[in-house]
C-alpha positions in Angstrom: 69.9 122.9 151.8 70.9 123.7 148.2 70.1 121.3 145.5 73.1 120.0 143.5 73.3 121.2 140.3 73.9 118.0 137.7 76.3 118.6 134.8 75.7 116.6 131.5 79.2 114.8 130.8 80.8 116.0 128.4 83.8 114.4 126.4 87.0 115.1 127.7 88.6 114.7 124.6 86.8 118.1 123.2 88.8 119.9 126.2 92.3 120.9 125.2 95.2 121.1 127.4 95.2 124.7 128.7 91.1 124.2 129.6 92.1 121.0 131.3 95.0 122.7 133.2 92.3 125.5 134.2 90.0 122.9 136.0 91.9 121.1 137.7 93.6 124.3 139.5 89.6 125.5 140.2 89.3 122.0 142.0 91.9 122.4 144.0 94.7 119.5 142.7 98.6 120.4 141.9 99.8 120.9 138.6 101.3 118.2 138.0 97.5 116.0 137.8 97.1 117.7 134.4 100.5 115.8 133.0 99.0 112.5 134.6 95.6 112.7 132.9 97.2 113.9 129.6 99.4 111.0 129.9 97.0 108.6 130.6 93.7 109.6 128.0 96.8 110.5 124.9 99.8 108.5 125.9 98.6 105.5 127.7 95.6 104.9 125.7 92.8 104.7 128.3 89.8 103.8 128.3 88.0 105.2 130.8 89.2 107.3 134.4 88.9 104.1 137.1 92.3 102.6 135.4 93.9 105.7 135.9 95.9 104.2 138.7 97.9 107.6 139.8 95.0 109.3 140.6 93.6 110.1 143.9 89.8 108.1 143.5 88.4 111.4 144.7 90.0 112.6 141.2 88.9 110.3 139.4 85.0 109.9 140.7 84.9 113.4 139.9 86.4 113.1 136.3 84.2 110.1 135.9 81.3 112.3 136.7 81.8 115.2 134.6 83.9 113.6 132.0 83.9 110.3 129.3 86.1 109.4 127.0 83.8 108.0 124.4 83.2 110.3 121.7 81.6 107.7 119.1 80.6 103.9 119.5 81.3 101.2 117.4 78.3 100.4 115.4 79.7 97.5 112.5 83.2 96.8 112.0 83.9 94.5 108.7 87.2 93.2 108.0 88.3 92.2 104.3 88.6 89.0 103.4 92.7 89.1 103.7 92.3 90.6 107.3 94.6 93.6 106.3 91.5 96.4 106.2 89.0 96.8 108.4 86.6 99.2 108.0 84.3 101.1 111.1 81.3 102.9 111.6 81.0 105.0 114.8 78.1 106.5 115.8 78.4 109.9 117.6 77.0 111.6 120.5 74.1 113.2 118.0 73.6 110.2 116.2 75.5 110.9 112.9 77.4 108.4 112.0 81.1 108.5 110.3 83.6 105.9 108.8 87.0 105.1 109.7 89.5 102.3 108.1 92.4 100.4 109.8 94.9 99.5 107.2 97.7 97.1 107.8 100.6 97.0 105.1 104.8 95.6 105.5 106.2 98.2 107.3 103.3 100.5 108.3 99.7 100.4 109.9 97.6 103.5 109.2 94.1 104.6 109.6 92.2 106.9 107.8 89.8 109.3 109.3 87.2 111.7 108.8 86.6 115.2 109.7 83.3 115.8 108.3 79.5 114.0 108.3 79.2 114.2 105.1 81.1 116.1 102.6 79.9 119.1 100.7 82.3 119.0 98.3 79.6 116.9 95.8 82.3 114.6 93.5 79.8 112.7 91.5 81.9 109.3 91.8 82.0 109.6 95.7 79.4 108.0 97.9 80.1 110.3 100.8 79.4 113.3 98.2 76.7 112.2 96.9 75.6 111.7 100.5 75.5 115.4 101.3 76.4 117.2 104.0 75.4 117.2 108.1 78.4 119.3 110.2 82.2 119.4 110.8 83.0 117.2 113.4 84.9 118.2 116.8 88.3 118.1 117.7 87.5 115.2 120.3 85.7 113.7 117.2 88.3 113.5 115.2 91.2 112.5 118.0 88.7 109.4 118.5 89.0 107.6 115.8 93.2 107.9 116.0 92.8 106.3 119.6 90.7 104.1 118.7 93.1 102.7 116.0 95.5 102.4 118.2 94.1 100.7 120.9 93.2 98.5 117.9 96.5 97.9 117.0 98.0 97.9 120.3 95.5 95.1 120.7 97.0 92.8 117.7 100.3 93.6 119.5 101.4 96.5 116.5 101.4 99.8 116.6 99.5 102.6 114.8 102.1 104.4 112.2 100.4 106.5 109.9 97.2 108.7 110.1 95.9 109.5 106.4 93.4 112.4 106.5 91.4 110.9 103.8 87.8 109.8 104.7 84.6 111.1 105.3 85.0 114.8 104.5 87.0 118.1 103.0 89.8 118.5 105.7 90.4 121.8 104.7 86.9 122.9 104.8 87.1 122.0 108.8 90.5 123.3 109.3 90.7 124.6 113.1 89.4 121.5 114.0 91.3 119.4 112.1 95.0 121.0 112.8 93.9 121.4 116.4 93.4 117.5 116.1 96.7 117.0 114.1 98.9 119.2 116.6 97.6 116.8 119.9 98.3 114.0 117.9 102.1 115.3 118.0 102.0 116.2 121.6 105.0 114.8 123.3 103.4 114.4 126.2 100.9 112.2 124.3 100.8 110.1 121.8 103.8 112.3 120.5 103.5 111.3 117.0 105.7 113.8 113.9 104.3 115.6 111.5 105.8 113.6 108.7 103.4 110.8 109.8 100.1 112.8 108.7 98.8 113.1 105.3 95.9 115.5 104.5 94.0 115.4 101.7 92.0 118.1 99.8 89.8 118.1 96.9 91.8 121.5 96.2 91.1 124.5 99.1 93.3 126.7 97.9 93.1 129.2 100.7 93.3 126.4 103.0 96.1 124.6 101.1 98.5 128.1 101.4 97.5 128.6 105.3 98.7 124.9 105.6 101.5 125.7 104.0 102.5 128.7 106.7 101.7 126.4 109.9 105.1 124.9 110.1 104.0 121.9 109.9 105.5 119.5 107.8 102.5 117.4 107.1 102.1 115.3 103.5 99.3 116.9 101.2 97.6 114.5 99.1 95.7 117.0 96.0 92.2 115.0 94.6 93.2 116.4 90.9 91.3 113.5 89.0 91.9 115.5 85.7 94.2 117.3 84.1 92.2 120.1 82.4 89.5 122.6 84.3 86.3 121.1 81.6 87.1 117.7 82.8 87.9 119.0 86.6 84.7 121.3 86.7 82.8 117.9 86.3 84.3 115.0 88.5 85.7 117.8 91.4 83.0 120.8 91.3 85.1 122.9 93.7 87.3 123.3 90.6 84.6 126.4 89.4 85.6 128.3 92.4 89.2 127.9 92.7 90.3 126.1 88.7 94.3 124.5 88.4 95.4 128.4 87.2 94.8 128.8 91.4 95.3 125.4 92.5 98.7 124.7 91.1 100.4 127.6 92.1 99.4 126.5 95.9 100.7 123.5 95.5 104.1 124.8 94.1 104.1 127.4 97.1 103.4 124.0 99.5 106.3 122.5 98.7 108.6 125.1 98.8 107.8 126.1 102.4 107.4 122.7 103.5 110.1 120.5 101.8 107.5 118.2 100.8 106.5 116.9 97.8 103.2 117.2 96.8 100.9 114.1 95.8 98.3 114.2 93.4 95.6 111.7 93.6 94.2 110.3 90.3 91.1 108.1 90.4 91.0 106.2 86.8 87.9 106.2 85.5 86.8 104.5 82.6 87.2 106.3 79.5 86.8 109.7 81.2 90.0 110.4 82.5 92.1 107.5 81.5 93.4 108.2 77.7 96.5 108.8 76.6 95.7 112.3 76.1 95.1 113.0 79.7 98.4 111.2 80.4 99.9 114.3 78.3 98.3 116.9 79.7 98.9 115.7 83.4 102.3 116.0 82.2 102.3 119.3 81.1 100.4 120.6 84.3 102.7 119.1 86.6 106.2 120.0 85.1 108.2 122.0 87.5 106.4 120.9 90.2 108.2 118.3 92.9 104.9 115.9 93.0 103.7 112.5 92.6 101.0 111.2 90.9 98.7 108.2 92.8 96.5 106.4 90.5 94.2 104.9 91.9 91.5 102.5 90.0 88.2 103.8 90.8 86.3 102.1 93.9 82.8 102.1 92.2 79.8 104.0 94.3 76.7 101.8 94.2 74.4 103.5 91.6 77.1 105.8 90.3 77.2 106.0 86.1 81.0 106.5 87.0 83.2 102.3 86.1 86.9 101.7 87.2 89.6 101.7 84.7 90.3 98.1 83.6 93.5 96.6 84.7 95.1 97.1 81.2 94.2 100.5 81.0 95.5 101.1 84.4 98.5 99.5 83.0 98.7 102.1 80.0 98.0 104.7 81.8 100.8 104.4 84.2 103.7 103.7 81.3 102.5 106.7 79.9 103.5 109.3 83.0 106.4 107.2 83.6 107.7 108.2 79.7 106.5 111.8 80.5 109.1 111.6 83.5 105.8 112.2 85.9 106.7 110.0 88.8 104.1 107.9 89.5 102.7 104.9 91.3 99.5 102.6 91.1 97.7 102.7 94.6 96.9 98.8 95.7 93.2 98.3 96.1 92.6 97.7 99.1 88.7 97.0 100.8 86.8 97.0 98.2 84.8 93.2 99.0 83.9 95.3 102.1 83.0 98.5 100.8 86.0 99.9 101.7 85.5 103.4 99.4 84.7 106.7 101.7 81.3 106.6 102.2 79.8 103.6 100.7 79.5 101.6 104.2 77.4 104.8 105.5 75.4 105.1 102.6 74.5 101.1 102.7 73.6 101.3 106.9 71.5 104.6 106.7 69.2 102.5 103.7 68.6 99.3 105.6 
C-alpha cells in the first residue's frame, strides 16, 4: 500500500483564477465551484474554507488541506490617539515583516499597502529606505493586507473605499505583482472594486510609469518629486541619477494623456531644504503644462534621521506661494504620527527591541 504523499499548504491567495479553475476540474468538481470559492475568499471576505457553506465538506476538507488563506499574521496593531489611523505589522510566511495603515476620513476609508520588504529605493528621510531591502512580496501578499482592511472595516460596520499603494516599498519596482494584485482587486466576481479607487505611488520609475500608462487602467499616480531641481532630487530621491525630471516629467505628461488622469506630485517639506520660496518657483516652472497636483506633505520625522519637518508657518508659506504660481495644491493632514504612522518607522522600532 502506497504511502500518501503530504503537500505543504500553500496560500490560496497566491493561485490566480485560471490555476484555481485548473484544480478543481483535475479533482473532479463542476465549473461552477470555482465562482463559489472566488466568491467566497474575494467577495465574501472569508476567513477560512469551513464557513464556506455552498461547498460540498469533501470540497472543503480538501481545500482546507492543501490550501489557507492566511498569508501574514497580525503581529502589533496601534491605533492613534483619535482612533481614525491604525497602523499593522504582519508577519509573513518567511518571517519578514511588512506595515499596513487603516485610515478612516468623512467620506472615505482607505488602507495603504506595501509591495515590498523593504525598499531599495534608499530616500535618506525614509525609515523603510534606510531599512534596506529583503524581496518583492507576492501577489497573495499584497491582496492580504486589502482583505484584511476590509474585514476590518466591515467589522466597525464601514466599508473599505480606497487602496493607496503607498507603503513599504517601490510599486513600480514589483510591478507584475503589484498590477496582478490591482486587477483582482477589480474582479467583479470579487471584491469588484474600479480602478479610479487605486492610487500608486512611485519614487519616479519611468519605464514603469509609461507601461502603467498603456495598461488601460485608469489608476491615480501619486510622483515622490520632493524637489524641484535634479541637485536637490539626486539627494533626497537617489533614483533621480538614473532616470532625472528631463525623463521623469515627460512620463508623467504621457500618463495623463492616455489615462485622463491628473497626475499628483507628492512633496514632503523639509526644513530649510526644500521649503524656500525659491523651490516654490521652480516647482512652478517644472510643472507648467502639466494637469497635476502638488501634495505637500510636512515631513513625518524618521528616528535618527538629520532630515526636521517644515514648521507650520513655513508650511503655510510654502503653500500661498504655489497657489500664486497657479500650481494647484493642497496640504496633506498629518495623520499617525503619535503612532509612528510614517512607512517604515513601526518596522524599524519592532526589529530593534
Amino acid at each position: 500500500m502506497g504511502q500518501r504523499v503530504m503537500i505543504s499548504r500553500e496560500s490560496l491567495l497566491d493561485w490566480n483564477r485560471q490555476a484555481l479553475r485548473d484544480l478543481l476540474v483535475s479533482w473532479g468538481e463542476p465549473l461552477f465551484r470555482v465562482d463559489q470559492v472566488w466568491r467566497w475568499v474575494y467577495g465574501l471576505l472569508a476567513r477560512d474554507f469551513e464557513g464556506m457553506s455552498n461547498l460540498p465538506a469533501a470540497l472543503r476538507a480538501r481545500l482546507s488541506e492543501r490550501f489557507h488563506l492566511e498569508a501574514l499574521s497580525l503581529v502589533t496593531e496601534t491605533p492613534s490617539v483619535d482612533g481614525e489611523t491604525r497602523k499593522l505589522l504582519f508577519r509573513l510566511s518567511d518571517g519578514q515583516t511588512i506595515e499596513t495603515v487603516l485610515m478612516h476620513y468623512e467620506r472615505r476609508n482607505t488602507v495603504c499597502i506595501s509591495t515590498q520588504v523593504g525598499c531599495p529605493m534608499g530616500c535618506p528621510f525614509c525609515a523603510t529606505g534606510q531599512g534596506g531591502f529583503d524581496r518583492n512580496l507576492t501577489v497573495g501578499e499584497i491582496v492580504a493586507q486589502v482583505l484584511f482592511a476590509a474585514r476590518a472595516f466591515q467589522d466597525d460596520g464601514a466599508a473599505l473605499s480606497n487602496v493607496v499603494v503607498m507603503g513599504m516599498g517601490e510599486p513600480l519596482a514589483n510591478y507584475v505583482a503589484t498590477l496582478s494584485a490591482i486587477r483582482r482587486l477589480m474582479d467583479e466576481r470579487g471584491l469588484n472594486m474600479g480602478a479610479r479607487r487605486f492610487t500608486v505611488s512611485t519614487v519616479g520609475i519611468v519605464p514603469g510609469i509609461r507601461r502603467l500608462s498603456r495598461e488601460g487602467l485608469p489608476v491615480a499616480l501619486a510622483v515622490s518629486l520632493h524637489a524641484p531641481n535634479n541637485t536637490l532630487r539626486d539627494e533626497l530621491v537617489p533614483v533621480n541619477r538614473r532616470y532625472p525630471l528631463d525623463k521623469l516629467l515627460p512620463a508623467c505628461h504621457e500618463y495623463s494623456a492616455r489615462t485622463g488622469r491628473r497626475v499628483t506630485f507628492e512633496y514632503a517639506l523639509i526644513d530649510e531644504v526644500n521649503d524656500l520660496l525659491e523651490h516654490a518657483r521652480q516647482l512652478a516652472d517644472l510643472l507648467r503644462g502639466l494637469r497635476c497636483n502638488v501634495n505637500l506633505i510636512p515631513l513625518n520625522p524618521a528616528p535618527g534621521s538629520p532630515y526636521e519637518a517644515s514648521s507650520p508657518a513655513r508650511v503655510h508659506t510654502f503653500h500661498e506661494a504655489l497657489k500664486r504660481l497657479h500650481v494647484p495644491t493642497t496640504v496633506r493632514l498629518r495623520r499617525g504620527i503619535d503612532i509612528q504612522a510614517g512607512c517604515g518607522q513601526l518596522r524599524s522600532q519592532v526589529l530593534q527591541t
